[in-house]
N, C-alpha and C positions, 0 to 999 in steps of 0.2 A: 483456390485456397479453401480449406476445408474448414478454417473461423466462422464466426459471428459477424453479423452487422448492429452499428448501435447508435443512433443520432450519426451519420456519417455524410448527410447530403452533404452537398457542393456547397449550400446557402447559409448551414452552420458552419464550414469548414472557414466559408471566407468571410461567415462572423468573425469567428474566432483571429484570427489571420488582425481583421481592421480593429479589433478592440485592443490586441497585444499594442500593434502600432499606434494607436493612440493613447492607451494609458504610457507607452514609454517617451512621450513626446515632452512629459513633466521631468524629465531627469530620475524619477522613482523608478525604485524594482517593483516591475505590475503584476497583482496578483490579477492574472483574469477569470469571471466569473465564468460558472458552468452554464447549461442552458438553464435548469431552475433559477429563479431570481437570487442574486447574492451568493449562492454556496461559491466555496473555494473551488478551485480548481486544480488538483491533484500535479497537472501534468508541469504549471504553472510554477509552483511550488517543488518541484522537485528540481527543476530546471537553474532554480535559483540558489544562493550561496547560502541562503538562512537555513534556522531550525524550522524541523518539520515534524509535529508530534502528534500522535495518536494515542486514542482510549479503545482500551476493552471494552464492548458492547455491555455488558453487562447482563441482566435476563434478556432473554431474546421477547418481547412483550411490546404493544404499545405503549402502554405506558411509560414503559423504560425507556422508549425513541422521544419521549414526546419531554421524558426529561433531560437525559442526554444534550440534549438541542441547546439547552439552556449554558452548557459551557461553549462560547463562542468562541474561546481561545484554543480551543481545542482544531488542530486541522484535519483529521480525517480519523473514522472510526473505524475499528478491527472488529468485525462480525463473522464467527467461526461455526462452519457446519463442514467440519474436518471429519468428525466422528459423532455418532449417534444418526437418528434421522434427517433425511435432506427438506427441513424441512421448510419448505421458499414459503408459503401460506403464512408462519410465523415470522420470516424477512419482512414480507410484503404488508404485514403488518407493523411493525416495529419503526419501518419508511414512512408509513402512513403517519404514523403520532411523531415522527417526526415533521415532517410538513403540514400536519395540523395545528399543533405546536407554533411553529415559523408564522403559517398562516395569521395567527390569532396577535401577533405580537412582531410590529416592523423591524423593535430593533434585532431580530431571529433572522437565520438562514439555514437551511435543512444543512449539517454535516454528510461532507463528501463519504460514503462507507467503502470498504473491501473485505470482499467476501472470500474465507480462508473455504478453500473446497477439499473434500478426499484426494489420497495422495494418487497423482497418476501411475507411478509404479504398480499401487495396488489393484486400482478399478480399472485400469486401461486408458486406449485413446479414446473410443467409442461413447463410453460412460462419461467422460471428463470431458467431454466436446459438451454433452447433454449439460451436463451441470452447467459449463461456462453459458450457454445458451437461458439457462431457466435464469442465471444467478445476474444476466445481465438484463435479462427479459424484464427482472424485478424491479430492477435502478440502480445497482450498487454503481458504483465510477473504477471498479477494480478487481479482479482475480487471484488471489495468493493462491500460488502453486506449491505445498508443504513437498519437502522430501525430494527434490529435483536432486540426482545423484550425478548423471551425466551430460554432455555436452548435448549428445541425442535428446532425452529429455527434456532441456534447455529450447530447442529448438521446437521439440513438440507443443509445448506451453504456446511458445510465443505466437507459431501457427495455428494454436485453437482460438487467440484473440481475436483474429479476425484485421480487419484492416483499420477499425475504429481503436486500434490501442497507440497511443504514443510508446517511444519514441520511432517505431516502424511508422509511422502518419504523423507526423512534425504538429498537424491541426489533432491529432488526435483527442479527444477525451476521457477515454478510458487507459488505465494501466495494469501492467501484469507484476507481481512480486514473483520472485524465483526464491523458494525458503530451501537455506543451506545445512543441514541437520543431520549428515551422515559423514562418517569419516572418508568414503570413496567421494564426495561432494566437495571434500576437502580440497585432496587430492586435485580435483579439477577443475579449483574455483577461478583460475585463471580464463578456461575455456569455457565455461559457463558465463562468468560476466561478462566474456568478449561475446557474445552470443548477439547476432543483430538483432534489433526489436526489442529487448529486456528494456524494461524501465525501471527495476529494481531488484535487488538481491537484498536479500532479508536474512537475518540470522537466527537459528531458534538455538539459545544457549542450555533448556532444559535437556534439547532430546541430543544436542553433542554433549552433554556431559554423561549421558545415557551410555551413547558411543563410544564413549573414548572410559567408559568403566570408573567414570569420578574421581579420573585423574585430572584435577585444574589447572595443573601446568598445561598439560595439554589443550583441557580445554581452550583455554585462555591463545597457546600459540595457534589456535586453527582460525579463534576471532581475527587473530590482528594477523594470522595468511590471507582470509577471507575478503577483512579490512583493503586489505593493499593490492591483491587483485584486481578489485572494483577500483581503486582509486586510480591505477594503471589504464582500465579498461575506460575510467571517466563516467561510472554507472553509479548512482546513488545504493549506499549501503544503511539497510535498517537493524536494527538490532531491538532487544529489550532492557528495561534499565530498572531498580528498585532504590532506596536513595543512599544507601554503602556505595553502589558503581556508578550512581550517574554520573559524578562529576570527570570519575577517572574516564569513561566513553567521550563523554565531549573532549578530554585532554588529547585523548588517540584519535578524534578527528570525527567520531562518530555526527552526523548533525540528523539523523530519521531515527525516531524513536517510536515505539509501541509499547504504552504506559499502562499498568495495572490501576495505578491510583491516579483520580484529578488531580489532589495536590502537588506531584510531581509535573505536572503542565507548567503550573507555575514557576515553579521552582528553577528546573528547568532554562525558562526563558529569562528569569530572574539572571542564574549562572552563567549562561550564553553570551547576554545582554556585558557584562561586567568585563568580558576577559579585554 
């Protein structure tokens, strides 16, 4: 296999393995933690029937990670070096003030991040192997693949995560997002989601409204194609939400979000909590 390796030994694999089985020993849904102390666990939380919500990174800065941290309610952070320079020196920093942060203060835990990379259509396999490599090298817990158009594609992702990705590694740690953004994407979201290894399919509603020329009808039927693919194929679906749509996303079954604002965290779970 032409992936990564990333925390994969044997001795984390059957941590992971004895901490599931014993947090489920309580009758609770277990979130279990990652190897840093406390953080969520991505693979954990996907797995499960609740809401799963993420924040927009914000500046890419230490400072920004080290406040970031400070919303615990948050489950995982969206940190995008899609476009502009690849620039991991600034990741690797932004990590750090988070777990500095954490560090200083118990009731803290460094948030789980995923790192949105150039699109592989554009840069290739070769370059997007590199990336997955520097991006996991740095800490993130995740890969977002932008633009994944076909089934092929689909499958090139999942193979550049290497063996450490859930749900291809059941103990896995790491996950890969599949972003669905093109109308051929569409088109194929049945055999993309069926795709073995995917741990997620993601929707990016700016660049299908792009596609489909700011026709909303459209846009809207390719979400809930998208939507019901995934829920066929049994693969968690992510999407984006502002606070006009969130309510209507949670009604259509949406439960992974990628949130521009904190206050919609709440909110959110507020609405979730209620129905």
């Amino acid at each position: 296999m032409c992936g990564v390796k990333r925390r994969s030994s044997a001795g984390l694999s059957l941590a992971f393995l004895l901490a599931f089985v014993v947090a489920g020993c309580g009758g609770d849904e277990p979130v279990m933690e990652s190897p840093e102390a406390g953080k969520k666990h991505l693979p954990t939380l996907l797995a499960s029937e609740g809401l799963v919500l993420g924040l927009t990174s914000g500046p890419h800065t230490r400072e920004q990670g080290a406040s970031i941290v400070q919303l615990q309610e948050v489950d995982y952070v969206f940190y995008s070096l899609e476009t502009g320079p690849f620039d991991i020196p600034a990741l690797e920093a932004y990590l750090e003030g988070m777990r500095e942060a954490a560090a200083a203060d118990p009731e803290l835990a460094p948030l789980p991040v995923i790192l949105r990379i150039p699109a592989l259509r554009d840069v290739g396999y070769e370059v997007t192997l590199d990336h997955v490599r520097q991006g996991l090298a740095a800490g993130v817990d995740g890969i977002v693949f932008p633009h994944i158009e076909t089934p092929a594609q689909a499958a090139q992702a999942v193979e550049l995560m290497g063996e450490s990705s859930w749900p291809g590694n059941l103990a896995g740690d790491v996950i890969n997002v599949l972003l669905i953004e093109d109308i051929e994407a569409v088109d194929s979201a049945r055999e993309i989601a069926r795709t073995p290894g995917v741990s997620m399919v993601g929707l990016g509603p700016s660049d299908l409204t792009r596609a489909y020329g700011g026709n909303m009808e459209a846009v809207e039927g390719a979400i809930l194609t998208v939507l019901a693919a995934c829920e066929e194929a049994g693969v968690p679906c992510s999407t984006t939400a502002n606070h006009d749509i969130l309510e209507l996303r949670l009604d259509q079954g949406f439960r992974v979000f990628t949130l521009g604002q904190a206050d919609l965290v709440s909110r959110a779970r507020d609405v979730f909590s209620n129905r």
